[in-house]
C-alpha positions as CSV (number, residue, x, y, z in Angstrom):
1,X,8.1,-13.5,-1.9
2,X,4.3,-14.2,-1.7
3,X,2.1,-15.2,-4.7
4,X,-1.6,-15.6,-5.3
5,X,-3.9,-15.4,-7.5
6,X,-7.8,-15.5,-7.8
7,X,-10.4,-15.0,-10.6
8,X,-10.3,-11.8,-9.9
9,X,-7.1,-10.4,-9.0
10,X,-3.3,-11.4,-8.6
11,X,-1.5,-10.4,-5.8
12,X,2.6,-10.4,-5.5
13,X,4.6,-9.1,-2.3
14,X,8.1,-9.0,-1.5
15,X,10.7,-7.0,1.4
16,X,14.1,-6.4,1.2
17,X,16.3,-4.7,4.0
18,X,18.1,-3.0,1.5
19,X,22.0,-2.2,1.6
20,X,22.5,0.1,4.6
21,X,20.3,-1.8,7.3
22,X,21.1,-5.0,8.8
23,X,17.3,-6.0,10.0
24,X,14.1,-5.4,8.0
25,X,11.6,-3.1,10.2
26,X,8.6,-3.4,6.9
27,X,5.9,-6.2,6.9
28,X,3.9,-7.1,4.0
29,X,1.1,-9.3,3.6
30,X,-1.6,-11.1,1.2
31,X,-5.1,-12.5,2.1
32,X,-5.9,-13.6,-1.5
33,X,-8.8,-15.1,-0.5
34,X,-10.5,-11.8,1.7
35,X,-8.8,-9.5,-1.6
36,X,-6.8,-8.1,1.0
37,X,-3.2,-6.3,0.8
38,X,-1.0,-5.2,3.8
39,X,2.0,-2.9,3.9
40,X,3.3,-1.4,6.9
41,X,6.8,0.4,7.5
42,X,7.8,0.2,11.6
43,X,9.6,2.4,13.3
44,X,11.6,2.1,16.7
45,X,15.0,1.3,18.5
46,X,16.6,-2.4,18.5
47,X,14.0,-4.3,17.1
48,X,10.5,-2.4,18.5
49,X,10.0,-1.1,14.1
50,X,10.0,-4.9,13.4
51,X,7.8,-6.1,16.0
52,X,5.3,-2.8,15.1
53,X,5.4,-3.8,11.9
54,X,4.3,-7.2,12.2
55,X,2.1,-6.7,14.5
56,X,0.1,-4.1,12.5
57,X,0.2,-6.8,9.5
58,X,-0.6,-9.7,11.4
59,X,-3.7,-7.8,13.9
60,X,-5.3,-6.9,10.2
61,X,-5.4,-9.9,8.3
62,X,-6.6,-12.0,11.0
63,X,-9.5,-9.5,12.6
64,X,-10.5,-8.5,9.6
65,X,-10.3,-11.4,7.8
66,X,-12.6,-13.1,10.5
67,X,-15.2,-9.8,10.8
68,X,-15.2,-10.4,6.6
69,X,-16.4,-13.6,7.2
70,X,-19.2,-12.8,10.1
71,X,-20.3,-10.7,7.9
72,X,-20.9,-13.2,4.6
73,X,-21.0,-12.0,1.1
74,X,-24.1,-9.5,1.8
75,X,-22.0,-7.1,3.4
76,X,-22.3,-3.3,2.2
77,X,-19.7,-0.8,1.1
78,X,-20.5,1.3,4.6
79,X,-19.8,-2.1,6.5
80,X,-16.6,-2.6,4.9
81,X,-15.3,0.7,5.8
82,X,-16.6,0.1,9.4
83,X,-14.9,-3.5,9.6
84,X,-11.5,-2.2,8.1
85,X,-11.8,0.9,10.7
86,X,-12.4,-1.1,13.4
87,X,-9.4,-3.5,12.9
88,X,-6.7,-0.8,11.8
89,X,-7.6,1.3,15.8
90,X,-7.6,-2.3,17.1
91,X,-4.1,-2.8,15.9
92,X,-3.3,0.2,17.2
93,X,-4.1,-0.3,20.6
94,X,-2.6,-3.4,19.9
95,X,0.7,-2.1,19.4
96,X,0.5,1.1,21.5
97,X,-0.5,-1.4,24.8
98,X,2.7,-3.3,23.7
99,X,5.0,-0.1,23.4
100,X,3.8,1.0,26.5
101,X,3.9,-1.8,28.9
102,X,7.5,-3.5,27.5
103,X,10.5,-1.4,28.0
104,X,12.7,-2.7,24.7
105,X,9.6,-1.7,22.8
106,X,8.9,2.1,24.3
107,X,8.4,4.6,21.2
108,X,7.8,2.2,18.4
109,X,5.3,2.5,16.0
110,X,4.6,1.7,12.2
111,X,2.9,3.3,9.0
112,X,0.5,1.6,7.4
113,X,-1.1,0.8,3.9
114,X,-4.5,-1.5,3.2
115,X,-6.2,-2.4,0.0
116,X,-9.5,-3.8,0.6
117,X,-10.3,-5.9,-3.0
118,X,-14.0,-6.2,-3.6
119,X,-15.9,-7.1,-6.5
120,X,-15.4,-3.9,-8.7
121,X,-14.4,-1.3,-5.4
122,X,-11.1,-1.1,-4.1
123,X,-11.4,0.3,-0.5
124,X,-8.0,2.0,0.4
125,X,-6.8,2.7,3.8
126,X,-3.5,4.6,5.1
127,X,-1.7,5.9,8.1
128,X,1.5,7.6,7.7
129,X,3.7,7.9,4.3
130,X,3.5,4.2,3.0
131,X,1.9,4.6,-0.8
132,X,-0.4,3.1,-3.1
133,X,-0.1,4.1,-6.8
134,X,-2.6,3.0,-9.7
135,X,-1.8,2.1,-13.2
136,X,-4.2,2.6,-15.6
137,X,-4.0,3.0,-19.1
138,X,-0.3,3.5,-19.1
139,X,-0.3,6.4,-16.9
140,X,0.8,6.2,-13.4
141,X,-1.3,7.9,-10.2
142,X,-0.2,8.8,-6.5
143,X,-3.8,7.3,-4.8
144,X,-2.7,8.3,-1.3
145,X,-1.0,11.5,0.1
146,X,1.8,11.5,2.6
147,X,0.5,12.2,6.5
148,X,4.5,13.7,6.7
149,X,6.1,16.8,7.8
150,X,7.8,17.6,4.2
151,X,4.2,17.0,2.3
152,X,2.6,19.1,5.1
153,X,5.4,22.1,4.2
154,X,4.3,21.3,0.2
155,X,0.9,21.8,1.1
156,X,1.4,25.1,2.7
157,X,3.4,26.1,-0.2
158,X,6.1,26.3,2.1
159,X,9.1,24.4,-0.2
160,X,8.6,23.1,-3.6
161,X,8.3,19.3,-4.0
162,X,11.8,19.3,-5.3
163,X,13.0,21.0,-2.5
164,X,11.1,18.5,-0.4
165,X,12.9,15.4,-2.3
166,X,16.5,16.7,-1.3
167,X,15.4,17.5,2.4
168,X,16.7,15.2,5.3
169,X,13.5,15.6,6.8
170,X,12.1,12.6,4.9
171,X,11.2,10.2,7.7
172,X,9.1,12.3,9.8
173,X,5.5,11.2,9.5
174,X,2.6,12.8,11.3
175,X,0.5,10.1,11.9
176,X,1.6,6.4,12.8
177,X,-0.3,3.1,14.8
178,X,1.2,2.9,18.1
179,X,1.7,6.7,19.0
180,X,-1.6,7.4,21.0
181,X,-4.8,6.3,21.7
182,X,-6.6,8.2,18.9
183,X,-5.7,7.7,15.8
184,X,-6.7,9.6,12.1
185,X,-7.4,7.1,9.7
186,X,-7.4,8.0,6.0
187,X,-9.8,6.0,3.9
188,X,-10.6,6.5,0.1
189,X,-12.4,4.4,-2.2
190,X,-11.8,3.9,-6.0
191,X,-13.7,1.7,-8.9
192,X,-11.5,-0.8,-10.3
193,X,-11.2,-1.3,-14.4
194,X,-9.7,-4.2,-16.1
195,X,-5.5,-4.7,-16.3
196,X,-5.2,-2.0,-13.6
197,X,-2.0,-2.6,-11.1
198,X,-1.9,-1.6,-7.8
199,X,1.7,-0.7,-6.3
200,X,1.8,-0.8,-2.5
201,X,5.0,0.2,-1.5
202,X,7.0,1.5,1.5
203,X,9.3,4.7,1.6
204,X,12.1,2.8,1.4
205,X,10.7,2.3,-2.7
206,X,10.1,6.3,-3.3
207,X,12.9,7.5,-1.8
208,X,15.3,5.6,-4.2
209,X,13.4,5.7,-7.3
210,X,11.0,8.6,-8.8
211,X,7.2,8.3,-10.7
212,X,9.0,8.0,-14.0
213,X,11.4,4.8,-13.2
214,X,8.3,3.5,-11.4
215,X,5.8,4.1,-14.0
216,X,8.3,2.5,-16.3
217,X,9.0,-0.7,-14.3
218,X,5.1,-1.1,-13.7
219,X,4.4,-1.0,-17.5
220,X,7.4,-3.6,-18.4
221,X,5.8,-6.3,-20.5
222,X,7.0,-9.2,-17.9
223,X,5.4,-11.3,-14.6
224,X,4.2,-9.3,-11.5
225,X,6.9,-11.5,-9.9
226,X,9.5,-9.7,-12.2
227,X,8.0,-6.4,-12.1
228,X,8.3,-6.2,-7.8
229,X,11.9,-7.8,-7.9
230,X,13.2,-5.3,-10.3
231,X,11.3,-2.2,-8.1
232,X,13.5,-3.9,-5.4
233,X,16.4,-4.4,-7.5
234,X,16.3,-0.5,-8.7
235,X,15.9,0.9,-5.1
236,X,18.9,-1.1,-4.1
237,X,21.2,0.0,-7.1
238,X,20.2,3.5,-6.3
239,X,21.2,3.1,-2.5
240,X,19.1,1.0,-0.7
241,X,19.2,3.3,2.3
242,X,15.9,1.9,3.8
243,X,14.2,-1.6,3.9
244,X,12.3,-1.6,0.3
245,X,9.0,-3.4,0.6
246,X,6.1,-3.7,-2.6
247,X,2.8,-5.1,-2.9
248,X,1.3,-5.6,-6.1
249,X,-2.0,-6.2,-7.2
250,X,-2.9,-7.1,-10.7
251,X,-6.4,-7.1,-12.0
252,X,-7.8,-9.6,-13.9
253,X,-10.1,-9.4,-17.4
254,X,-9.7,-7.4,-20.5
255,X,-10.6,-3.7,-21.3
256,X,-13.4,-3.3,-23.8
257,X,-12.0,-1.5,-27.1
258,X,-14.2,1.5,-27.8
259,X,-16.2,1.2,-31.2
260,X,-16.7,4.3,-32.7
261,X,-20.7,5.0,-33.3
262,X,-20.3,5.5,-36.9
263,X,-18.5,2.1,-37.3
264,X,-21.3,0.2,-34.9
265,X,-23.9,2.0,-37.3
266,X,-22.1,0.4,-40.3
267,X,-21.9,-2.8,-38.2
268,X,-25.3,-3.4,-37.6
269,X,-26.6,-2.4,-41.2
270,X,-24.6,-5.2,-42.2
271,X,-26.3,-7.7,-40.5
């Protein structure tokens, strides 16, 4: 398990290979100091998902943790999303070079999820069906959107999400790092409020469990340590049929309580 924490934020990740598989193709990683969080999910015979994997995690938090620094504490929203662009198709070519020039590795490739932690902004980057939820305010939100065959058949109103969740065509994702040369990045970005948690989290997570065991988990009143080791924990009693990997990412401060205008009115008369 890795732990940090800042001023700012606290960050907890930890991968399983679950009950079924006897190596661990997912990568996880933490750059407390750069607010950075990595997830990726490889794919690949023998050992080529492992090595994708790691590769993608490793390739991001070193580039971009060095292009963070190069470009000092100045640096603009548009430069961050140019920096983290730059380093996810470098880690592609990265990988896709290996796949294609050593035989044992031929065909792999991994998903990938980045949060990019600055100031008030998270800047959110993914590739393939790796997630990031949000809590906030006890309620519990999908930020990214599946690049996968099932959610493209929910999107065309093809099959019904519930349809989708009994279908054996869970692992086929549309877009992944290593495949080819050009590669269709999804980057979002999102204001961050006090107390908000961040779950990064591999397929291997949302297969086993739904939203409402995760929500529920998230909101448990116990240490981000506890809260990704029972996610694990969960997955595994429901079947651990994939390697289980989570990020978490806890920010720090306290929400202001809303005063209502009659009662500020009252407030300041008083004084």
């Amino acid at each position: 398990m890795i732990h940090r924490t800042t001023s700012q934020y606290e960050f907890v990740a930890q991968t399983d290979a679950g009950r079924v598989r006897s190596n661990n193709e997912d990568a996880v990683g933490v750059n407390d100091i750069n607010g950075l969080a990595i997830l990726a999910d490889g794919m690949g015979g023998y050992n080529a998902g492992e090595v994708a994997s790691s590769m993608a995690v490793d390739y991001l938090n070193n580039h971009l943790s060095r292009l963070l620094q190069e470009l000092g504490t100045d640096v603009t929203p548009t430069e961050l999303r140019i920096a983290l662009e730059m380093c996810i198709n470098g880690a592609n070519r990265s990988i896709l070079e290996a796949a294609l020039t050593t035989s044992e590795h031929m065909g792999m490739g991994t998903t990938l999820v980045v949060g990019m932690f600055r100031s008030d902004r998270l800047l959110l980057a993914h590739v393939g069906d790796s997630r990031c939820y949000r809590l906030r305010d006890g309620a519990l939100q999908q930020l990214t959107r599946d690049h996968s065959w099932l959610q493209e058949q929910i999107d065309a109103g093809l099959i019904t999400p519930q349809q989708a969740q009994a279908s054996d065509h869970g692992n086929l994702v549309t877009r992944a790092l290593g495949v080819e040369t050009s590669l269709d990045i999804e980057i979002n970005e999102y204001p961050l409020e006090p107390q908000d948690l961040y779950i990064l989290c591999s397929d291997g997570l949302t297969d086993m469990i739904g939203d409402d065991d995760l929500a529920a988990l998230a909101k448990a009143p116990t240490s981000l340590e506890d809260k990704a080791q029972r996610m694990i924990q969960l997955a595994n009693a429901m079947g651990g049929r994939d390697n289980i990997s989570v990020v978490l990412v806890q920010v720090a401060g306290q929400k202001q309580k809303n005063i209502k205008p009659g009662l500020m009115s009252r407030l300041l008369r008083s004084h």
